[in-house]
KOLGU-4560 file (N, C-alpha, C; in nm, 3 decimals, padded with zeros to 5 digits):
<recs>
<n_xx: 06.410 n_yy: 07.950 n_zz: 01.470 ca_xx: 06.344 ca_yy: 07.823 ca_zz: 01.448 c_xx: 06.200 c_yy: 07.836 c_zz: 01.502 mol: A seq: 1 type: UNK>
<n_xx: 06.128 n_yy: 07.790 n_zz: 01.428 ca_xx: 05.929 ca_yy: 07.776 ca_zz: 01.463 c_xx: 05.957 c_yy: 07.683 c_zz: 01.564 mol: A seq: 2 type: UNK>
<n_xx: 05.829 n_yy: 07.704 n_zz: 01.659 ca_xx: 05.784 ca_yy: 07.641 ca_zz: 01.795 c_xx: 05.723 c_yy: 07.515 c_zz: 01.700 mol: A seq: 3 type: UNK>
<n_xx: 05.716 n_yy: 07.462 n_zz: 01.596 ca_xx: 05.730 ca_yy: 07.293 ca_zz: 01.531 c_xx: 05.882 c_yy: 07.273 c_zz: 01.541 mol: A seq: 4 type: UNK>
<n_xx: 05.930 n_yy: 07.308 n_zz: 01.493 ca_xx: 06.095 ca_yy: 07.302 ca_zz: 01.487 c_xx: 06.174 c_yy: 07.277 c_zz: 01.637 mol: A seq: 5 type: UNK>
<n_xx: 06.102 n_yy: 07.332 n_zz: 01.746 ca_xx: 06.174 ca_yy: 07.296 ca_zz: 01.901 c_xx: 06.115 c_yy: 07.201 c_zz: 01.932 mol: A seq: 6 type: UNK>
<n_xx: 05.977 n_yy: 07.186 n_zz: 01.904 ca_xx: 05.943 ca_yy: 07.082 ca_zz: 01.975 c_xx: 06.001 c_yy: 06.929 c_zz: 01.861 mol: A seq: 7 type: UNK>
<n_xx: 06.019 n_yy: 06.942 n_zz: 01.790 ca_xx: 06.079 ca_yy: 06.829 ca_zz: 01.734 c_xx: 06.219 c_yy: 06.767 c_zz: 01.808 mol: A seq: 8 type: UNK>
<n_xx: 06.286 n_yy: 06.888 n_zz: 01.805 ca_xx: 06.434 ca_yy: 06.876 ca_zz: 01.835 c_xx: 06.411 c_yy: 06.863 c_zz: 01.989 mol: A seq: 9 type: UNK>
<n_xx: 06.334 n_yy: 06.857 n_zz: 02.046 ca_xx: 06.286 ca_yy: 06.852 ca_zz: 02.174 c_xx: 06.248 c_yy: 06.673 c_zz: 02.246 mol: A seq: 10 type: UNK>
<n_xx: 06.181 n_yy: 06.670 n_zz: 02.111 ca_xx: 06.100 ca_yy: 06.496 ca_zz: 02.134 c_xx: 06.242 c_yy: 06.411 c_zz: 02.098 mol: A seq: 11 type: UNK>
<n_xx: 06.320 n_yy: 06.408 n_zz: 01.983 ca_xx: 06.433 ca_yy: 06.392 ca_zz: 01.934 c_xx: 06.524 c_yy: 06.353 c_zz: 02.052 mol: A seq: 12 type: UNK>
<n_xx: 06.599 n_yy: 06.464 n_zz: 02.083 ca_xx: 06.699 ca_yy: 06.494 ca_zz: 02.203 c_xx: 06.643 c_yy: 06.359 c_zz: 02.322 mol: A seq: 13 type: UNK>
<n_xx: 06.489 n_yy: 06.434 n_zz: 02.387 ca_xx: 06.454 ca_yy: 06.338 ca_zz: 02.487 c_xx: 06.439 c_yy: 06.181 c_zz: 02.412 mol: A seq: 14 type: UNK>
<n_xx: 06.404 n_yy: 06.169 n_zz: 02.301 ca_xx: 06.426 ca_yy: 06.048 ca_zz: 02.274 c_xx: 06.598 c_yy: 05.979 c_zz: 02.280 mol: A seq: 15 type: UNK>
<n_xx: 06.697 n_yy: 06.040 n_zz: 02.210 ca_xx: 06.816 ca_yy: 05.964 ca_zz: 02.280 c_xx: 06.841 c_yy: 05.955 c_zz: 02.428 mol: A seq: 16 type: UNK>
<n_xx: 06.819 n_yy: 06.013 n_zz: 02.454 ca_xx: 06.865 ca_yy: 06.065 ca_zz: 02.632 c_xx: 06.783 c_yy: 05.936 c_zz: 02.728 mol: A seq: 17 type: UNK>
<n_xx: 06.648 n_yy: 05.942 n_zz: 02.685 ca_xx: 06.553 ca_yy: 05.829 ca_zz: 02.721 c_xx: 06.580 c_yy: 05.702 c_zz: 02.671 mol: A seq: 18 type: UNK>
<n_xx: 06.662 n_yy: 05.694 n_zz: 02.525 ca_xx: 06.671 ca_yy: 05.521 ca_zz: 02.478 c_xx: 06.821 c_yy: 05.482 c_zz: 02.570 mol: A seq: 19 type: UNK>
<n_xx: 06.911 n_yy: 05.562 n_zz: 02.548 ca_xx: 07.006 ca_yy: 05.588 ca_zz: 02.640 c_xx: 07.041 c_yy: 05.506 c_zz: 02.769 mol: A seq: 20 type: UNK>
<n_xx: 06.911 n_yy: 05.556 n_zz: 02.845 ca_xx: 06.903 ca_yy: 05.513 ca_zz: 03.005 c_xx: 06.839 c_yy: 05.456 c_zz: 02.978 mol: A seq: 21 type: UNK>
<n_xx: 06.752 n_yy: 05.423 n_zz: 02.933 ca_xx: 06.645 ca_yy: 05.293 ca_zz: 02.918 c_xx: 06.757 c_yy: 05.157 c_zz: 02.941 mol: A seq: 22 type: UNK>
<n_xx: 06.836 n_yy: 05.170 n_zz: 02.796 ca_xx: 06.912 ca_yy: 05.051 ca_zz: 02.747 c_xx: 06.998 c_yy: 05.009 c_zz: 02.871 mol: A seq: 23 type: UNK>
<n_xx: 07.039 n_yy: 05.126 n_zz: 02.966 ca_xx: 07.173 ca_yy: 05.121 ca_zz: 03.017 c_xx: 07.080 c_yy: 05.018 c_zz: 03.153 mol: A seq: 24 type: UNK>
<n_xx: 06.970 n_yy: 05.092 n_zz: 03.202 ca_xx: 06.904 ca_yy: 05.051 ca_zz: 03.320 c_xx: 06.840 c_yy: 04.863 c_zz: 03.305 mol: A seq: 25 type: UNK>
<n_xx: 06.777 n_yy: 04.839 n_zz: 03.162 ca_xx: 06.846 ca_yy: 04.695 ca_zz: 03.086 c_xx: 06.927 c_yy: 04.597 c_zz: 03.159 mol: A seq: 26 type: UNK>
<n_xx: 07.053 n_yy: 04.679 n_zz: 03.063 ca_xx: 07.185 ca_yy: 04.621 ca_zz: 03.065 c_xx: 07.256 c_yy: 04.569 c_zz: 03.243 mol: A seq: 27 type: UNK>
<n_xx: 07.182 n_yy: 04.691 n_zz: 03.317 ca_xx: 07.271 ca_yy: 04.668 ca_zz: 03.513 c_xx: 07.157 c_yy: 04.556 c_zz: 03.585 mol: A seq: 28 type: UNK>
<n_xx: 07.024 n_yy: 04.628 n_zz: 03.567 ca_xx: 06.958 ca_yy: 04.521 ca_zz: 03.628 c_xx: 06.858 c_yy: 04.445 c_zz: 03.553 mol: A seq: 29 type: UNK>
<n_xx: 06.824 n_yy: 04.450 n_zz: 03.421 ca_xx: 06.724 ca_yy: 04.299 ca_zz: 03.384 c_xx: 06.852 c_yy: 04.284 c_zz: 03.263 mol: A seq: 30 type: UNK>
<n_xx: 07.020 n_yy: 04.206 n_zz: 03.286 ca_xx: 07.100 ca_yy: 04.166 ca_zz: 03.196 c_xx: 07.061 c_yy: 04.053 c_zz: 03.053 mol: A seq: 31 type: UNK>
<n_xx: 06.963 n_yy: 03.968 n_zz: 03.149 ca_xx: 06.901 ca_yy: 03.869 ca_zz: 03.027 c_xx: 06.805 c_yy: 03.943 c_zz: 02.939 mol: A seq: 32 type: UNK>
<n_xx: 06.730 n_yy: 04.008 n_zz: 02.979 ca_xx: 06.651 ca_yy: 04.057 ca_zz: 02.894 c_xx: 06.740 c_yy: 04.172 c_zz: 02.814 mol: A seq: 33 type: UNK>
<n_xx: 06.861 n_yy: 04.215 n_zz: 02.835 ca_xx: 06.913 ca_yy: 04.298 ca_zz: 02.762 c_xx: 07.000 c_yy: 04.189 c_zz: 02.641 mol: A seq: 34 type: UNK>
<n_xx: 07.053 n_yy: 04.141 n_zz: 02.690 ca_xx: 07.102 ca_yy: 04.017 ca_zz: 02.551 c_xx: 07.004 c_yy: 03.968 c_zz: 02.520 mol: A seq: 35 type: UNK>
<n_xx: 06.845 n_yy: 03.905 n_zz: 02.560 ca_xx: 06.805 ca_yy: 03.853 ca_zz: 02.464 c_xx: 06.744 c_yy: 03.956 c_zz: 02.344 mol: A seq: 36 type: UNK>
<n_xx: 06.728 n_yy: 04.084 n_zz: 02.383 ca_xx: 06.670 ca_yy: 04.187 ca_zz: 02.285 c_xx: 06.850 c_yy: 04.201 c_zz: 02.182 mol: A seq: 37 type: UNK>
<n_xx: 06.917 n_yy: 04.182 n_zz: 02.226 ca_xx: 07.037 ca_yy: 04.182 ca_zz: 02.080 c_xx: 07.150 c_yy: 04.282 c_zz: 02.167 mol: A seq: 38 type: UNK>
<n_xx: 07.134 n_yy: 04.339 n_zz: 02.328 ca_xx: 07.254 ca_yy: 04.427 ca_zz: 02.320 c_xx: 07.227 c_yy: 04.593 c_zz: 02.259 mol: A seq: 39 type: UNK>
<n_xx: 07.056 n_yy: 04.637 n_zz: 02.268 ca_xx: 07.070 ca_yy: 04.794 ca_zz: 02.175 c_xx: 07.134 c_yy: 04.865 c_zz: 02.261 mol: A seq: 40 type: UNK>
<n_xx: 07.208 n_yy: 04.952 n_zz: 02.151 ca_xx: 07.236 ca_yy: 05.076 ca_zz: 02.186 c_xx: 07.253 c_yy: 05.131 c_zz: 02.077 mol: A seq: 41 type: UNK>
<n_xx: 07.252 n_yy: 05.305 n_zz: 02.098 ca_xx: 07.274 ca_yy: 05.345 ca_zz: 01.967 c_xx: 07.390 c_yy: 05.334 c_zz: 01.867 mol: A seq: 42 type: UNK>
<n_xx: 07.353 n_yy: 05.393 n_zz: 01.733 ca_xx: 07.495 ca_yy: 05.355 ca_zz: 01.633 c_xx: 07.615 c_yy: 05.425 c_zz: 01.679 mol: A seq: 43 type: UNK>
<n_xx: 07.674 n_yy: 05.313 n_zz: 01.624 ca_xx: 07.839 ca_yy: 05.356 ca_zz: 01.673 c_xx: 07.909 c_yy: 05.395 c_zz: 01.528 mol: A seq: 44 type: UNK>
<n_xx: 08.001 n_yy: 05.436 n_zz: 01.541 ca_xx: 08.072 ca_yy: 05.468 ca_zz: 01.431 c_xx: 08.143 c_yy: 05.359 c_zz: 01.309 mol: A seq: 45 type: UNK>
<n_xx: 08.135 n_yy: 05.162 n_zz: 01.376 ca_xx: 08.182 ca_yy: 05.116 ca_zz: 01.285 c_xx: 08.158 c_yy: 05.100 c_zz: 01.138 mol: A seq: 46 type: UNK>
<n_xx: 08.210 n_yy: 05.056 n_zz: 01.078 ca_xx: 08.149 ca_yy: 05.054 ca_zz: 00.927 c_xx: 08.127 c_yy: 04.940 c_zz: 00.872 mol: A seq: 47 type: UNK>
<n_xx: 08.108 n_yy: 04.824 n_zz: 00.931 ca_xx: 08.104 ca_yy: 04.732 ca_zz: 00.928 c_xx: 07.974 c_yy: 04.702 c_zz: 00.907 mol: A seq: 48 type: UNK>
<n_xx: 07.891 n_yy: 04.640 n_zz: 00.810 ca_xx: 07.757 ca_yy: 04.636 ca_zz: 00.762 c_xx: 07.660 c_yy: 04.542 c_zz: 00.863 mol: A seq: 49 type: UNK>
<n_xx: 07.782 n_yy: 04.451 n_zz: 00.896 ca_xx: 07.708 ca_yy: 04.297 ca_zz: 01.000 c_xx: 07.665 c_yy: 04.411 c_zz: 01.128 mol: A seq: 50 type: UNK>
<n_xx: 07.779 n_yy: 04.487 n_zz: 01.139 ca_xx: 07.725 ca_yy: 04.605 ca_zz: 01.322 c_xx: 07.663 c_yy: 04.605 c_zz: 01.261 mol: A seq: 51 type: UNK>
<n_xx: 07.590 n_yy: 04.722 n_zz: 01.172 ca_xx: 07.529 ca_yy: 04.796 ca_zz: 01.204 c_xx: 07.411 c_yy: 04.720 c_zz: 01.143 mol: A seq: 52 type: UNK>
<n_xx: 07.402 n_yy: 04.605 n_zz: 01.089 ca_xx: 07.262 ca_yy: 04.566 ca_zz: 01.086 c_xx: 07.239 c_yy: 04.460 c_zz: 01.238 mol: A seq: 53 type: UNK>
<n_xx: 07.333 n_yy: 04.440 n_zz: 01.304 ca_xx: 07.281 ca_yy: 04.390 ca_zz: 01.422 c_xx: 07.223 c_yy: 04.503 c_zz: 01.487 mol: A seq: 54 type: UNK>
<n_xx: 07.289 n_yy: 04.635 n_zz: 01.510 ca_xx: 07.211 ca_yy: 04.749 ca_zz: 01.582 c_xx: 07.082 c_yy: 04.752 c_zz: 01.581 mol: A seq: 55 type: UNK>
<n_xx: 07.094 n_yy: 04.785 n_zz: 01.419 ca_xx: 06.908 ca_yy: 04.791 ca_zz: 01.383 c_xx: 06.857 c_yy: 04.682 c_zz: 01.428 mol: A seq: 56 type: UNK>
<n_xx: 06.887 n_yy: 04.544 n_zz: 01.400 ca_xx: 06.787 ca_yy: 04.447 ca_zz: 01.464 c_xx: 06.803 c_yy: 04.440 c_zz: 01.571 mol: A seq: 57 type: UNK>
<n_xx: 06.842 n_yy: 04.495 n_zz: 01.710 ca_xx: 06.837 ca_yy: 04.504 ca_zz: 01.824 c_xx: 06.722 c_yy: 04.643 c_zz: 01.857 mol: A seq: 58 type: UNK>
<n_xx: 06.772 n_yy: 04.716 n_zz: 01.784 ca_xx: 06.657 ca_yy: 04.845 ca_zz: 01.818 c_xx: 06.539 c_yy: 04.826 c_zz: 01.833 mol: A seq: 59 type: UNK>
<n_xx: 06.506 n_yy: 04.744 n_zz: 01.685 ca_xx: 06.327 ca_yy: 04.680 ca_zz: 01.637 c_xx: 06.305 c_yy: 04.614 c_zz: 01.755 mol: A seq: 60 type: UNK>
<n_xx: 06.400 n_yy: 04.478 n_zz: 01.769 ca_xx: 06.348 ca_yy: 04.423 ca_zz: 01.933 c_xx: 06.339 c_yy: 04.503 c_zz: 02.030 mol: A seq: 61 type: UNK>
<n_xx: 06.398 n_yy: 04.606 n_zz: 02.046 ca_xx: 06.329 ca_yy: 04.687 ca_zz: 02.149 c_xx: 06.238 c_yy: 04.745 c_zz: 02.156 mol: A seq: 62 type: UNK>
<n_xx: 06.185 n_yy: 04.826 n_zz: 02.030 ca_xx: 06.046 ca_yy: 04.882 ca_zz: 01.989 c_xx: 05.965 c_yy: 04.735 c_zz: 02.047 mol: A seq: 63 type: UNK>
<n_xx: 05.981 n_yy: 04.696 n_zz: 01.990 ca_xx: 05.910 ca_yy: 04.526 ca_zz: 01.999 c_xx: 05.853 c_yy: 04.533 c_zz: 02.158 mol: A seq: 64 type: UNK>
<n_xx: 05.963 n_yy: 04.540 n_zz: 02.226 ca_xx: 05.980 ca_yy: 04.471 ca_zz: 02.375 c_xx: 05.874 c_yy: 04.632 c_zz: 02.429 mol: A seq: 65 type: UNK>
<n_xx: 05.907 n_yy: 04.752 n_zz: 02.399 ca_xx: 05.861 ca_yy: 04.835 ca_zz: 02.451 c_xx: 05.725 c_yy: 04.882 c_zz: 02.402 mol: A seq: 66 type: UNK>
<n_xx: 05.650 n_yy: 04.813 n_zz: 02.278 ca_xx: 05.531 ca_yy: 04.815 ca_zz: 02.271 c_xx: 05.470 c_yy: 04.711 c_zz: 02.291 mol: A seq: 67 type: UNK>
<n_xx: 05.543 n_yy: 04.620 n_zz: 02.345 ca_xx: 05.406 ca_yy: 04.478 ca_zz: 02.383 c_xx: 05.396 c_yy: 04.514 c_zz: 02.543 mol: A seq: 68 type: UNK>
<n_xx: 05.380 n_yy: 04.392 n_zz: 02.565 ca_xx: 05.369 ca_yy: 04.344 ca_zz: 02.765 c_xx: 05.451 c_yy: 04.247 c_zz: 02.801 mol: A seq: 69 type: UNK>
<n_xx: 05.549 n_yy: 04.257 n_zz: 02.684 ca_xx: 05.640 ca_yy: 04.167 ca_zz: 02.790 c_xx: 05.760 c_yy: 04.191 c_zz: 02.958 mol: A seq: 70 type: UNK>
<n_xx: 05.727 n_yy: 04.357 n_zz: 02.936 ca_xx: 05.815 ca_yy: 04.396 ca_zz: 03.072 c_xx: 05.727 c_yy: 04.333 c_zz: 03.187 mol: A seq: 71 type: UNK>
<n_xx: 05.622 n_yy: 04.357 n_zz: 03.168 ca_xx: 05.485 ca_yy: 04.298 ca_zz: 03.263 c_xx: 05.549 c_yy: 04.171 c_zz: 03.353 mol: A seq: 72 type: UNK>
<n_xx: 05.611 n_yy: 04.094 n_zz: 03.312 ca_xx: 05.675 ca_yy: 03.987 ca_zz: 03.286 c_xx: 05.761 c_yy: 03.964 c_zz: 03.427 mol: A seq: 73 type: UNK>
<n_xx: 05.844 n_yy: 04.116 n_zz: 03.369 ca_xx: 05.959 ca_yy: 04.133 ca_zz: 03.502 c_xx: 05.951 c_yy: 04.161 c_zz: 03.612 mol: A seq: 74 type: UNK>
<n_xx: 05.783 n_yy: 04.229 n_zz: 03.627 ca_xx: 05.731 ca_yy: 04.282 ca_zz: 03.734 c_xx: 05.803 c_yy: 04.369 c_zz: 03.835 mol: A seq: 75 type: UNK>
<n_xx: 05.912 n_yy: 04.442 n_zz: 03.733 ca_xx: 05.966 ca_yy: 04.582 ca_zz: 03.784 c_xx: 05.919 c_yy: 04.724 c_zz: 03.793 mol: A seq: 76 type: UNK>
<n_xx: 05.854 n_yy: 04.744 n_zz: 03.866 ca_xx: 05.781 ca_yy: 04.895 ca_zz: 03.846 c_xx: 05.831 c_yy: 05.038 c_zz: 03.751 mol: A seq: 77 type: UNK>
<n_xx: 05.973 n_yy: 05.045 n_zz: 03.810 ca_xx: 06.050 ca_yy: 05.169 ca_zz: 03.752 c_xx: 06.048 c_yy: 05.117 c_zz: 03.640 mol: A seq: 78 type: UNK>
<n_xx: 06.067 n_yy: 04.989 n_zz: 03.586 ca_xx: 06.085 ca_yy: 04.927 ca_zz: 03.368 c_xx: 05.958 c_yy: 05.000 c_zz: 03.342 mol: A seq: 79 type: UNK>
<n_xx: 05.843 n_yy: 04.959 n_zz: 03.409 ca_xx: 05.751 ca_yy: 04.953 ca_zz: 03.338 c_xx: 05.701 c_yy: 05.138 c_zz: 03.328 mol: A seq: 80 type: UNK>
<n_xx: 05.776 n_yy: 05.200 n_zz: 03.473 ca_xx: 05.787 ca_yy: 05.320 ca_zz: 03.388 c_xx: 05.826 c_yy: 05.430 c_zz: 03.307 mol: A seq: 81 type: UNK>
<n_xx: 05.950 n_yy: 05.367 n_zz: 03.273 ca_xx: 06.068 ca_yy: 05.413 ca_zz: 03.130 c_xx: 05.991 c_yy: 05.331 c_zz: 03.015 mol: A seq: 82 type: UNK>
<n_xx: 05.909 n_yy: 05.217 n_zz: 03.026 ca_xx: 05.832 ca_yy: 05.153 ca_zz: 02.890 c_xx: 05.747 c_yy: 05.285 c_zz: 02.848 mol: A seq: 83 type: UNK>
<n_xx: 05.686 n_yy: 05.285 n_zz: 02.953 ca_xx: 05.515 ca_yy: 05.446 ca_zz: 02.891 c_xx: 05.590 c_yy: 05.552 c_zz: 02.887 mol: A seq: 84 type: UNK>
<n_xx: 05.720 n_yy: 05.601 n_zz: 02.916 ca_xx: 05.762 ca_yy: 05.700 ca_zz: 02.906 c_xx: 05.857 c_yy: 05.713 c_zz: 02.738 mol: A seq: 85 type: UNK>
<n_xx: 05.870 n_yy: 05.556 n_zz: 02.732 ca_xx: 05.946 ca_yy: 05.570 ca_zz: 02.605 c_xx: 05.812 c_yy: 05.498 c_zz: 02.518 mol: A seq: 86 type: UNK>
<n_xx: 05.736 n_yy: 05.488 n_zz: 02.561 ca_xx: 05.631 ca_yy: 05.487 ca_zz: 02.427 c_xx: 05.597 c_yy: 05.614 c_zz: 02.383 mol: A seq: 87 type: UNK>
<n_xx: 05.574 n_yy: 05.706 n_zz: 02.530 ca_xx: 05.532 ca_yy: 05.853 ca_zz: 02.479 c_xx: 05.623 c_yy: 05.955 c_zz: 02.409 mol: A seq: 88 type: UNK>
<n_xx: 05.739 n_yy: 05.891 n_zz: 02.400 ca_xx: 05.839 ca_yy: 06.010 ca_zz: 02.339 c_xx: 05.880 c_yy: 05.938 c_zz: 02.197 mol: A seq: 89 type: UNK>
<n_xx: 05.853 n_yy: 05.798 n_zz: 02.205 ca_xx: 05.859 ca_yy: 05.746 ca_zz: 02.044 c_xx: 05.721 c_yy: 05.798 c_zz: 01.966 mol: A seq: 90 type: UNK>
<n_xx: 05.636 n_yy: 05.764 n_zz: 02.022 ca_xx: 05.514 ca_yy: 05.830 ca_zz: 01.963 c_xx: 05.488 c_yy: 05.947 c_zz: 01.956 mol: A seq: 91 type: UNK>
<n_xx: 05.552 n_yy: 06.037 n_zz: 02.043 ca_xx: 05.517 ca_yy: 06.178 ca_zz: 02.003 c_xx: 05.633 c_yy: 06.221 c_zz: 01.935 mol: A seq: 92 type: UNK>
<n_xx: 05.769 n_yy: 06.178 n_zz: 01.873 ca_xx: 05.874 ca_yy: 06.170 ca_zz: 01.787 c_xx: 05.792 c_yy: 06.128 c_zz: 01.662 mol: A seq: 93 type: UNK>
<n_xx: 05.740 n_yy: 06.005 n_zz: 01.647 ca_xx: 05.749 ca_yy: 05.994 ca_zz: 01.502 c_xx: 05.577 c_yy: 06.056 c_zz: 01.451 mol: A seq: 94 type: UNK>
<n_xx: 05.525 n_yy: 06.144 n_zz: 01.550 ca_xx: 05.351 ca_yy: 06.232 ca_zz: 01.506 c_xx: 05.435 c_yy: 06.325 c_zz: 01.466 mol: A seq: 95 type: UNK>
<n_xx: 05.518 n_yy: 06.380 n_zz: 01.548 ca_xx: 05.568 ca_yy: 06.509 ca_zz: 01.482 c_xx: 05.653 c_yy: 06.553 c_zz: 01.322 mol: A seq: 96 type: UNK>
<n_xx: 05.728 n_yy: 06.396 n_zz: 01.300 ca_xx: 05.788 ca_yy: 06.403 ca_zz: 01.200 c_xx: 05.674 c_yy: 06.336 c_zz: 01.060 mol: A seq: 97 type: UNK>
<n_xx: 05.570 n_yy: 06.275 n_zz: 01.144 ca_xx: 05.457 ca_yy: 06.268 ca_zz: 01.022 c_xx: 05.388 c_yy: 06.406 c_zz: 00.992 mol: A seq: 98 type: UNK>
<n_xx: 05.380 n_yy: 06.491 n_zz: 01.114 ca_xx: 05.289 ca_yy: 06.635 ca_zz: 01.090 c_xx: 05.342 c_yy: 06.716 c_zz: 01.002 mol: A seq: 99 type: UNK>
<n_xx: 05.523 n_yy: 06.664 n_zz: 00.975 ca_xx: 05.591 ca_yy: 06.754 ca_zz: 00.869 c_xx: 05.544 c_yy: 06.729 c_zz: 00.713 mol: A seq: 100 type: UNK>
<n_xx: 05.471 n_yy: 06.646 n_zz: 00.689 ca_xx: 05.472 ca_yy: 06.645 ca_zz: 00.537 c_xx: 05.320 c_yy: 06.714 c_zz: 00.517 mol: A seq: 101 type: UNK>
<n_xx: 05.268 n_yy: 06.760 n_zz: 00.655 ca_xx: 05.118 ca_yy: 06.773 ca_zz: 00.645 c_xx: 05.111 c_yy: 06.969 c_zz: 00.657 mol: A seq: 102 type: UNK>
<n_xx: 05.265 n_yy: 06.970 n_zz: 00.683 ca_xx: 05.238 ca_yy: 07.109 ca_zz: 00.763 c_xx: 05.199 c_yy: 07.228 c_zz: 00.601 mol: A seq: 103 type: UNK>
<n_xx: 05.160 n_yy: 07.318 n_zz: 00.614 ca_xx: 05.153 ca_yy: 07.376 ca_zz: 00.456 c_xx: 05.219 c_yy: 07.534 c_zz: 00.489 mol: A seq: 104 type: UNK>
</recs>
């Protein structure tokens, strides 16, 4: 595999691992702010169309929540630094998978 190819599967990986604990750290200590974003976590296996479009609309609210200022809000230090850490691995996830249609 090309050194594009690791580092993808690289940004990827750290991106679940990071939405992961993000969600979980949420869910123990800011609980309201984890129900009011919808409950994300990643997809589960049901097949049920209502899941899995609640998933997705929980995810977006989290993109949402993790590119504005509303953690600012909570005035938790460690949130606010899994927010820049999961901005930098969403953003350097979806440059890399744009650099693929560019690569020649």
């Amino acid at each position: 595999m090309a050194p594009y190819g690791y580092a993808i599967t690289l940004f990827v990986l750290g991106y679940l691992v990071s939405f992961t604990y993000f969600t979980d750290y949420l869910r123990r200590v800011h609980h309201g702010t984890y129900v009011d974003l919808g409950e994300p976590k990643l997809m589960t296996s049901s097949r049920s169309v209502e899941d899995q479009s609640k998933l997705l609309l929980a995810l977006l609210n989290s993109w949402g929540f993790i590119f504005s200022s509303a953690h600012t809000q909570l005035e938790d230090f460690r949130l606010s630094m899994f927010v820049w850490w999961m901005r930098i691995v969403i953003a350097g996830s979806l440059l890399l998978f744009v650099g693929l249609f560019f690569r020649s």
